[in-house]
C-alpha positions as CSV (number, residue, x, y, z in Angstrom):
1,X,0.0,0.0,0.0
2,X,1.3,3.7,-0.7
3,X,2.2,5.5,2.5
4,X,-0.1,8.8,2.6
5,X,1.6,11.9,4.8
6,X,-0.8,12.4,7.9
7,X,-1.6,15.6,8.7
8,X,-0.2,15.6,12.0
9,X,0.7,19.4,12.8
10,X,-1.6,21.6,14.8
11,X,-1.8,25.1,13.4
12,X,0.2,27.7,14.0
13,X,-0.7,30.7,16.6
14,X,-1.5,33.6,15.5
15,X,1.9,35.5,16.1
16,X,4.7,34.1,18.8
17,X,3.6,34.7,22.2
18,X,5.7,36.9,24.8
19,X,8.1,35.0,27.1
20,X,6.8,36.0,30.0
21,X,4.7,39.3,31.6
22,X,5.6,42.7,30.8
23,X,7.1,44.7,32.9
24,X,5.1,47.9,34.8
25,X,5.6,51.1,32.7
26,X,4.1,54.6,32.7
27,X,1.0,55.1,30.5
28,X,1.4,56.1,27.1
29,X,0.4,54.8,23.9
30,X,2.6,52.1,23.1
31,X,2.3,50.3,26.4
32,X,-1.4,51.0,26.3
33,X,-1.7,49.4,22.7
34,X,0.6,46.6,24.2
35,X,-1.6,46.1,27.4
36,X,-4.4,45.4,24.9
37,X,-2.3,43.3,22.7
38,X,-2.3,41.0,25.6
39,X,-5.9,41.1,27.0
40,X,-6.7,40.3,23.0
41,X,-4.5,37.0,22.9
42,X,-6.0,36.1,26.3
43,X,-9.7,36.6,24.8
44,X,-9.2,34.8,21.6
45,X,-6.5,31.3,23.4
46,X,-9.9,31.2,26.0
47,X,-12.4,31.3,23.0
48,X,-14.3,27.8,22.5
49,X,-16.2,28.1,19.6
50,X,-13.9,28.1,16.7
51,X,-15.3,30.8,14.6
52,X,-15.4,33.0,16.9
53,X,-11.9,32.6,17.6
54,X,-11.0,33.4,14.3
55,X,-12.6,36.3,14.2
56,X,-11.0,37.6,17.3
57,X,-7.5,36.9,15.8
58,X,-8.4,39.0,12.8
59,X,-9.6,41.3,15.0
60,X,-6.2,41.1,16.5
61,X,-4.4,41.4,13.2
62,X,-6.4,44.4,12.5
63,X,-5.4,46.2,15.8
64,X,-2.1,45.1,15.8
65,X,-1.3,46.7,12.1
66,X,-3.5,50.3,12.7
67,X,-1.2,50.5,15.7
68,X,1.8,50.1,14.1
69,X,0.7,52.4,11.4
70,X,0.1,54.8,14.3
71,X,3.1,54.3,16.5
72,X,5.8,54.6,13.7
73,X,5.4,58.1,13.0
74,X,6.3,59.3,17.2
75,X,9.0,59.5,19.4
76,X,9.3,56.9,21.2
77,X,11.1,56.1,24.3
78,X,13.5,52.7,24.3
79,X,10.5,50.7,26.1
80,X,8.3,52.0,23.8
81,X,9.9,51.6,21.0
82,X,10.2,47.8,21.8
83,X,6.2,47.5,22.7
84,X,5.9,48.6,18.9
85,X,8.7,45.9,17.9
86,X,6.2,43.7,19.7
87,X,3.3,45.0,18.3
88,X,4.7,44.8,14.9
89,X,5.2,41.2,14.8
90,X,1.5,40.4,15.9
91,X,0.7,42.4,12.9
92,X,3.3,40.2,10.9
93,X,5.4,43.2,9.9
94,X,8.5,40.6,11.0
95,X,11.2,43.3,9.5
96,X,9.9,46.3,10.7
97,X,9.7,44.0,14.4
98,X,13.2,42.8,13.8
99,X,14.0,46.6,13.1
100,X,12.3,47.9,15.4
101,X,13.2,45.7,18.7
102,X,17.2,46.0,17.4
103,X,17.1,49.7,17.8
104,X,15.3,49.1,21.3
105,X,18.4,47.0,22.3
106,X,21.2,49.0,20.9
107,X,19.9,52.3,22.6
108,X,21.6,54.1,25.1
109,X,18.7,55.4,27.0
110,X,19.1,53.8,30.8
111,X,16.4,51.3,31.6
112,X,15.9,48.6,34.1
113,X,14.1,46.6,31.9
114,X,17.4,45.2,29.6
115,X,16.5,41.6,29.6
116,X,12.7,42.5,28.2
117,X,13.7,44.5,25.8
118,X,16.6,41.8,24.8
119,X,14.2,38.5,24.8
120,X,11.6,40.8,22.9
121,X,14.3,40.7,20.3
122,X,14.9,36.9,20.4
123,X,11.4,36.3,20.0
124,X,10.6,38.4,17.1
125,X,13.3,37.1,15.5
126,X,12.1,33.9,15.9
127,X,8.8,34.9,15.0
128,X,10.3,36.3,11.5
129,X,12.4,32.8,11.5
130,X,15.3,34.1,12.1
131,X,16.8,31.4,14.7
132,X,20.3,31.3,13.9
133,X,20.5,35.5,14.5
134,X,18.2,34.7,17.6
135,X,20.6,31.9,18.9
136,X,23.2,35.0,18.3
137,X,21.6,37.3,20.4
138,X,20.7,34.5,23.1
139,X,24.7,34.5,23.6
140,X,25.0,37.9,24.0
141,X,22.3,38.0,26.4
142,X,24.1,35.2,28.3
143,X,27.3,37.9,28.4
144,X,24.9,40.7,29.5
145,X,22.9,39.6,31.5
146,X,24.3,36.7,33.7
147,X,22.3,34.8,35.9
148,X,19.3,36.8,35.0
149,X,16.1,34.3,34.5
150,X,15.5,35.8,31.0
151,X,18.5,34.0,30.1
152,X,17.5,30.6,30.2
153,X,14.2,31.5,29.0
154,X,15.6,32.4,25.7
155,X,17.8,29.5,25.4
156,X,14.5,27.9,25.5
157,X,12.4,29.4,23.2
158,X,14.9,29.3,20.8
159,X,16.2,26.0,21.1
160,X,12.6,25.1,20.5
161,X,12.4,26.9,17.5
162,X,15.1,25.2,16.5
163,X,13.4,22.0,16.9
164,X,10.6,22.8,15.1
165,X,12.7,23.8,12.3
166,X,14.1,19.9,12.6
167,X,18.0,21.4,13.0
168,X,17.8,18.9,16.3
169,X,21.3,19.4,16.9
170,X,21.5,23.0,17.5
171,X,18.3,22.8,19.4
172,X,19.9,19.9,21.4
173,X,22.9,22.3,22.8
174,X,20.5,25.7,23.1
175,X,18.5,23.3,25.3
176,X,21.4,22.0,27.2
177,X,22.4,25.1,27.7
178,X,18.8,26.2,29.2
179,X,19.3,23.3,31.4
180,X,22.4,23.4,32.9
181,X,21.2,27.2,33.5
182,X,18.4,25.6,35.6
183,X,15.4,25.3,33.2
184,X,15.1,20.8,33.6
185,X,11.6,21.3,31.6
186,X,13.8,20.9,28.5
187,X,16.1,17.9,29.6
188,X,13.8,15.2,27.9
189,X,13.5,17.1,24.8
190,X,17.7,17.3,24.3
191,X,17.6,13.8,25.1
192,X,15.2,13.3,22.0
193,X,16.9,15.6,19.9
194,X,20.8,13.9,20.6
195,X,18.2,10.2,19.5
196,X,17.1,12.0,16.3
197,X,20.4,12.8,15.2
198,X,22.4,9.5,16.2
199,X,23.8,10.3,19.5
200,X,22.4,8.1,21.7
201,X,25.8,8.4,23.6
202,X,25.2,12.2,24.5
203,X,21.8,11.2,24.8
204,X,22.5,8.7,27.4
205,X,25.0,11.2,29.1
206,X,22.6,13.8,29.7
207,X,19.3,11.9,30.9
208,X,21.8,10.3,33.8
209,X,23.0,13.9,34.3
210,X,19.6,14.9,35.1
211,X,18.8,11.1,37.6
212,X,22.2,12.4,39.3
213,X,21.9,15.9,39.8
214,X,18.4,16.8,38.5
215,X,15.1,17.9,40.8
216,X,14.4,15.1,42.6
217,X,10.9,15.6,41.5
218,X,12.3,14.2,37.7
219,X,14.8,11.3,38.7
220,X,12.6,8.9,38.7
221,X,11.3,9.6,35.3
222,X,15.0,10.3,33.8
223,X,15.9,6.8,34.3
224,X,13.1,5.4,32.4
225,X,14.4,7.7,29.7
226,X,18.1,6.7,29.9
227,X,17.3,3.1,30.4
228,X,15.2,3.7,27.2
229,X,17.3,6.0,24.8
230,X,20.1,2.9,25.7
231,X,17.7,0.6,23.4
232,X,17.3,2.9,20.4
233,X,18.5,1.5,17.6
234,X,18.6,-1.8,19.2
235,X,15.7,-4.8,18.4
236,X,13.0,-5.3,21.3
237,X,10.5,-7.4,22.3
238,X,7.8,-5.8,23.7
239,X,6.4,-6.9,26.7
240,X,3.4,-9.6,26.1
241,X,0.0,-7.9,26.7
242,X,-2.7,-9.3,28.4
243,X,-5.8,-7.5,26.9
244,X,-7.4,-6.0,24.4
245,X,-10.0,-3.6,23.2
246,X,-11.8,-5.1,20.6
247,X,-10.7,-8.1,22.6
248,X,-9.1,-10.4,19.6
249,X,-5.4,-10.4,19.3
250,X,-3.8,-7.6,16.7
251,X,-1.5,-8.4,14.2
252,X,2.1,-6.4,14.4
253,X,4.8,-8.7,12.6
254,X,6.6,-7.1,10.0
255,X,4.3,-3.6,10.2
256,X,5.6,-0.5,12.1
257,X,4.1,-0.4,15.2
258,X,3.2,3.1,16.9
259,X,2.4,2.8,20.9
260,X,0.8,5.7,22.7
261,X,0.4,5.5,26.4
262,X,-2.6,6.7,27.9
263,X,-5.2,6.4,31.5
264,X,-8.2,6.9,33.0
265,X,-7.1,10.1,34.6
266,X,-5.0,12.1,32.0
267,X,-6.7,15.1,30.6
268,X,-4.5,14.2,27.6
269,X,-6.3,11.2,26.8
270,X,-8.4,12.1,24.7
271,X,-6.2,13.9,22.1
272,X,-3.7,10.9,22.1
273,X,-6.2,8.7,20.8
274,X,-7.1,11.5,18.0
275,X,-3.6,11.3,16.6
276,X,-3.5,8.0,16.6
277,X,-6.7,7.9,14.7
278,X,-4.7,10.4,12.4
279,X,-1.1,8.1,12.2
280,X,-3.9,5.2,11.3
281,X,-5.8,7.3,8.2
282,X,-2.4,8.6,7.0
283,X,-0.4,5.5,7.1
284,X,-3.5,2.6,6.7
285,X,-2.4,-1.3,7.1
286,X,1.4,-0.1,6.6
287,X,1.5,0.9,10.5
288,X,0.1,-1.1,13.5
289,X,-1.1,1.6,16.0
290,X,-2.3,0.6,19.7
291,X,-2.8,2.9,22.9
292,X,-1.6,1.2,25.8
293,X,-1.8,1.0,29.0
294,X,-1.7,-1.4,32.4
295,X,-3.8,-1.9,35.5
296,X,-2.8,1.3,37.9
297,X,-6.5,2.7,39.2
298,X,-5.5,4.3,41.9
299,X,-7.0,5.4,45.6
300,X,-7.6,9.2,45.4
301,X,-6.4,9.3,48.8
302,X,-3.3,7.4,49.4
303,X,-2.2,7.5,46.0
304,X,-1.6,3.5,45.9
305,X,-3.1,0.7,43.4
306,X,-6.5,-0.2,44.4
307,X,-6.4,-4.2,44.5
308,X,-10.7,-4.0,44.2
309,X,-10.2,-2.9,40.8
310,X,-10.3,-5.8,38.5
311,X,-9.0,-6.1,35.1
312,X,-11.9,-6.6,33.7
313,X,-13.5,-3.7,35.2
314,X,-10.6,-1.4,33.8
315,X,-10.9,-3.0,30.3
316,X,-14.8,-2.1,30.4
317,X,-13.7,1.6,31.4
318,X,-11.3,1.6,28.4
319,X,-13.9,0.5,26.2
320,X,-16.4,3.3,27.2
321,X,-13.4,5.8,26.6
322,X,-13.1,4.2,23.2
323,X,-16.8,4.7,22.3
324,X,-17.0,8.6,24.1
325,X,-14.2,9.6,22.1
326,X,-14.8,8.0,18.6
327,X,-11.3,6.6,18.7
328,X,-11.3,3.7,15.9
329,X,-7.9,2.0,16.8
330,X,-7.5,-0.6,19.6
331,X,-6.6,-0.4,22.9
332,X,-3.9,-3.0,24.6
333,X,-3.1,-3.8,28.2
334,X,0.3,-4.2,29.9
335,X,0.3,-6.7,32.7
336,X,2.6,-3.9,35.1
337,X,4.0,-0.4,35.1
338,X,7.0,-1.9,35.0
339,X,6.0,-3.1,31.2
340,X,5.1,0.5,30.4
341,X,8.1,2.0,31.4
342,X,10.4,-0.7,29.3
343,X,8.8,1.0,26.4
344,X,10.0,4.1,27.8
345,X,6.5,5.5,29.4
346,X,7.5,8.1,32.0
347,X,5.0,11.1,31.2
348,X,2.1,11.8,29.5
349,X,1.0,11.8,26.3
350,X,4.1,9.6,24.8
351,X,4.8,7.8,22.3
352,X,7.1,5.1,20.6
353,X,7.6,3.6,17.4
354,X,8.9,0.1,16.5
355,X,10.4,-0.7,13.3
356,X,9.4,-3.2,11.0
357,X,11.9,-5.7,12.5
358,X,11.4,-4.8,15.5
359,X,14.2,-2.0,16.1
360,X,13.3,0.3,18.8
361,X,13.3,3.7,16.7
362,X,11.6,6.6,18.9
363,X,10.4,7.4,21.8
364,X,9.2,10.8,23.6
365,X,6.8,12.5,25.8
366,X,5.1,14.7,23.6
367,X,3.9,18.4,23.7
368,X,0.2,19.0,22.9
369,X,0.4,22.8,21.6
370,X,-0.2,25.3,19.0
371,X,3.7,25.6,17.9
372,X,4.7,22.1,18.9
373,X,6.8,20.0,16.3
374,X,6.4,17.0,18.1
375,X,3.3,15.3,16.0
376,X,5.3,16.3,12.5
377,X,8.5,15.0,14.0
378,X,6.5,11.5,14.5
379,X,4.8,11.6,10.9
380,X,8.8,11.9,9.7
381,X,9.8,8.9,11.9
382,X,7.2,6.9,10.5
383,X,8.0,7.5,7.0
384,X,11.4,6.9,7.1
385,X,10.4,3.2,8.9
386,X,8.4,2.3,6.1
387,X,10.9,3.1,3.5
């Protein structure tokens, strides 16, 4: 059968959000404009009904561009001047930002706010996708402004932007870098990007840096990933499972077989089942596709495995989710959590693929989100396994 591309990406936002708040500044007419800039983002990402979203981002797009029409023509002070950099990339006026927030940065005029100003460049010039100039500046701000939280927030962003532009070996070291500056969010993501590129060796390095010295919060978790990213590229066999939904037995020899781990209680649930609805329409018989799962109902109170809970009972809970959220794939069981995490399983939504011949190719828990790469990243792991 011809392999057909799934659309797995979610759209993009409307314009690259800011890094973090604003600081205080005295009324005028750029940080009003700005002020509203925000509320409108915060209206139209709380929106349910779709088409009324999009009309609140055109709205925004409207707003965004008479302001910058407006603002242009005055004097502006160096804050100001970068709340119309801001301002201008919302309208997607991505030179004039780039512009705009530069001359904010090289200006003389004393302000506390430095770092703002600074990151506000990074992120419109990620927003014009401009990384490698924003990777640039994220070094100069490191010279600037040691030690300063901003810092690590645009190695972040921009090693992210990296990633989504699929250079995974520059985002891996931007990320490292926003990790060894304190930011651990990050650490599974390098750990996935050193995988992509081959170097399960760094890979490996860097998810036992963060079970030796990390929160210990994530240690746990980091050595299901380093025990994991040591298997890539090696042949499995996946743990035998002990029940399905529809109950007969799937067939997964010689296909590529796509695992996504989901339960009862993640709000993620229900969008993990949609993309694998969407890996299943793309990729048809090619791909074998199962959400799995084990036997871990838990007491709401003490947090531990509730024994009254029967498998059977848990299967009959599965299929209900099946049928409320219209997922057409199968579900599987694991007999332990200690089945789950030999696949890798340490967080929610994640999900691994297994080549034809069983060679353990990817593995990652994955970012639900408007600018993630993650669910186009998968897509390209699947093709290449069916080539």
């Amino acid at each position: 059968m011809a392999t057909r591309t799934p659309k797995l990406a979610l759209a993009l936002a409307l314009a690259a959000a800011l890094s973090f708040a604003a600081p205080a500044a005295f009324a005028s007419e750029a940080s009003d404009a700005h002020k509203q800039l925000l509320e409108k983002r915060k209206a139209a990402k709380s929106e349910k009904d779709k088409d009324k979203r999009a009309e609140l981002e055109t709205d925004i797009l409207a707003f965004c561009k008479e302001r910058s029409d407006a603002l242009k023509t005055q004097k502006l002070s160096r804050m100001d001047t970068c709340y119309l950099g801001l301002i201008q990339s919302a309208a997607g006026l991505h030179d004039d930002a780039v512009a705009t927030c530069k001359a904010a940065v090289e200006s003389k005029e004393e302000t506390k706010y430095g770092t703002f100003i600074h990151i506000s460049y990074v992120d419109v010039l990620v927003a014009k996708g401009d990384v490698d100039a924003a990777a640039a500046e994220c070094e100069k701000m490191r010279t600037a402004y040691e030690g300063q939280k901003e810092v690590k927030v645009a190695f972040g962003n921009v090693g992210m932007a990296m990633r989504k532009a699929k250079q995974y070996e520059k985002s891996a070291k931007l990320l490292e870098t926003a990790v060894e500056l304190g930011t651990w969010e990050f650490v599974k993501t390098v750990v996935n990007n050193w995988l992509l590129v081959g170097n399960k060796e760094r890979a490996v390095a860097i998810a036992n840096v963060a079970v030796e010295k990390g929160p210990p919060a994530i240690k746990e978790d980091m050595q299901v990933v380093a025990d994991f990213a040591a298997k890539v590229g090696t042949k499995i066999e996946l743990p035998k499972f002990d029940g399905f939904v529809p109950p007969t037995e799937p067939q997964l020899e010689g296909k590529v077989v796509v695992l996504a781990a989901w339960n009862l209680s993640a709000r993620t649930t229900e969008r993990t089942l949609k993309v694998l609805d969407m890996v299943k329409s793309g990729f048809g018989d090619d791909v074998a596709c199962l959400a799995v799962t084990t036997y871990y109902k838990k007491n709401a109170e003490t947090g531990k495995l509730d024994e009254s809970v029967t498998p059977e009972q848990e299967r009959a809970w599965g299929s209900t989710i099946r049928d409320n959220f219209t997922y057409g794939g199968r579900m599987a069981w694991f007999p332990s959590e200690a089945d789950m995490k030999s696949i890798g399983v340490a967080a929610l939504p994640y999900f691994c693929v297994i080549g034809k011949d069983g060679t353990l190719l990817f593995g990652h828990t994955m970012q639900f989100g408007p600018d993630s790469p993650d669910f186009d990243i998968l897509g390209d792991v699947i093709k290449a396994a069916l080539k």
